[in-house]
C-alpha positions as CSV (number, residue, x, y, z in Angstrom):
1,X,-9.2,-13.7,-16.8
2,X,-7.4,-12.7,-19.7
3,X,-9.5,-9.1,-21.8
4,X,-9.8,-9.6,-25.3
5,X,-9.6,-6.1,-27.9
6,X,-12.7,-4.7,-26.5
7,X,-12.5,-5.6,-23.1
8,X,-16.1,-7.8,-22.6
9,X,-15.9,-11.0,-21.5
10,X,-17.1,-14.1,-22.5
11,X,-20.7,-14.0,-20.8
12,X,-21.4,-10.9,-22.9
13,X,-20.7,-12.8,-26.4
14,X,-23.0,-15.6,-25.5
15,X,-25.4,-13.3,-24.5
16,X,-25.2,-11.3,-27.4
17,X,-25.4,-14.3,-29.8
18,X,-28.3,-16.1,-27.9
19,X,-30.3,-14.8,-30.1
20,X,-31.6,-16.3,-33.8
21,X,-32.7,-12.6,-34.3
22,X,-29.2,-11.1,-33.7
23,X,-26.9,-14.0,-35.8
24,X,-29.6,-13.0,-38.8
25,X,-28.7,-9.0,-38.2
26,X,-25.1,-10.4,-38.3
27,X,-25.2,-12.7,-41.0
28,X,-27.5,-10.0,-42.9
29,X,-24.5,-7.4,-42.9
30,X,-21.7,-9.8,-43.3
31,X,-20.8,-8.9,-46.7
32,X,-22.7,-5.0,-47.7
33,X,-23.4,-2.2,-45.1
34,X,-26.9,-1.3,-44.8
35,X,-29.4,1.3,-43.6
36,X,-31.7,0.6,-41.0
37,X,-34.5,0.2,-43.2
38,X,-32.5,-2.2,-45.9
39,X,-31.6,-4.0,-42.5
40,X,-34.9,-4.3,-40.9
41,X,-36.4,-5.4,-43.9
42,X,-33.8,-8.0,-44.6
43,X,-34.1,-9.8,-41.5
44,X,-38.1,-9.6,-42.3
45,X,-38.8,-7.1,-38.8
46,X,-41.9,-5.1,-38.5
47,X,-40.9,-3.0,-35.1
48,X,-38.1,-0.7,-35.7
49,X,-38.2,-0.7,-31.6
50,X,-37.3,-4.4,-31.4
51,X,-34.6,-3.9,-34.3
52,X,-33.2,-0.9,-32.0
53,X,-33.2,-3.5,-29.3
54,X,-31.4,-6.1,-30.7
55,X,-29.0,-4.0,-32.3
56,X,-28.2,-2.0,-28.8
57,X,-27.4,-6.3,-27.3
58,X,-25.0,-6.2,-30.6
59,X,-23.5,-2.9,-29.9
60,X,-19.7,-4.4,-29.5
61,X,-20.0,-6.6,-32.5
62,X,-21.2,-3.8,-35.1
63,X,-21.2,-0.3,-36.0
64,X,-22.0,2.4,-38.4
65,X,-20.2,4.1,-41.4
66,X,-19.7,7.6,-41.9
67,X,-23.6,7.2,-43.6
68,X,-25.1,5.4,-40.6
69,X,-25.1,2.4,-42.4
70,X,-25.0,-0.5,-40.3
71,X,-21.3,-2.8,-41.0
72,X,-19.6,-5.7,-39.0
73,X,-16.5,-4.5,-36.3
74,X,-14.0,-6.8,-35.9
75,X,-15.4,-8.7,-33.5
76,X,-18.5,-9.0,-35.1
77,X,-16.5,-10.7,-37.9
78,X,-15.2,-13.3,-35.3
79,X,-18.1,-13.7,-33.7
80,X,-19.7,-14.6,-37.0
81,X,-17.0,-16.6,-37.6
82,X,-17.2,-18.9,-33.9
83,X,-21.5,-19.2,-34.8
84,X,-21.0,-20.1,-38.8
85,X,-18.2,-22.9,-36.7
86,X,-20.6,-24.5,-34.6
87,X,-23.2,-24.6,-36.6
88,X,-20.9,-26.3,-39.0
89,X,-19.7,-28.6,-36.2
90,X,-23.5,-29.9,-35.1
91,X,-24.5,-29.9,-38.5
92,X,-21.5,-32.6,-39.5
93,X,-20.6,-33.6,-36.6
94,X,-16.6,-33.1,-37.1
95,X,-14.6,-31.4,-34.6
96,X,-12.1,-29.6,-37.2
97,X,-12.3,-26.2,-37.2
98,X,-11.8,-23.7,-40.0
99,X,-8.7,-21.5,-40.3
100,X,-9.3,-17.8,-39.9
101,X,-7.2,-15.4,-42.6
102,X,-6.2,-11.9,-40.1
């Protein structure tokens, strides 16, 4: 089996996105970086245990500024990008995917 940039394989990104809880954390640092308490508020979570926890499943597909801040790696932007497609495809029911810009 081919190894992609960060050498995990494929059961690790399902696992990882199984989630609803982790996509959010994703989806809530697509665009801004943010501190664990802007974060944990933002995906509405009261534990800061079970935000540690989730964010130690998404450890490949995140990681932290210079600040601590919490910001999208790579592969966190394509995984993103493979979740916002099939929701897409169940949602309209077309098979055409979207073209990534690298």
């Amino acid at each position: 089996m081919r190894s992609d940039r960060n050498d995990f394989n494929y059961a690790e990104v399902f696992e990882a996105l199984s989630h609803p809880l982790r996509v959010k954390i994703l989806k809530a640092i697509k665009d801004a970086s943010l501190s664990f308490a802007e974060l944990k508020r933002k995906v509405d979570m009261e534990s800061s245990g079970h935000l540690q926890y989730h964010l130690s499943k998404l450890d490949k597909f995140i990681r932290t500024d210079e600040y601590g801040w919490y910001m999208l790696s790579d592969c966190g932007r394509d995984a993103l990008f493979f979740v916002e497609n099939v929701k897409r495809i169940t949602e309209t029911g077309k098979r055409k995917f979207l073209i990534m810009n690298e």
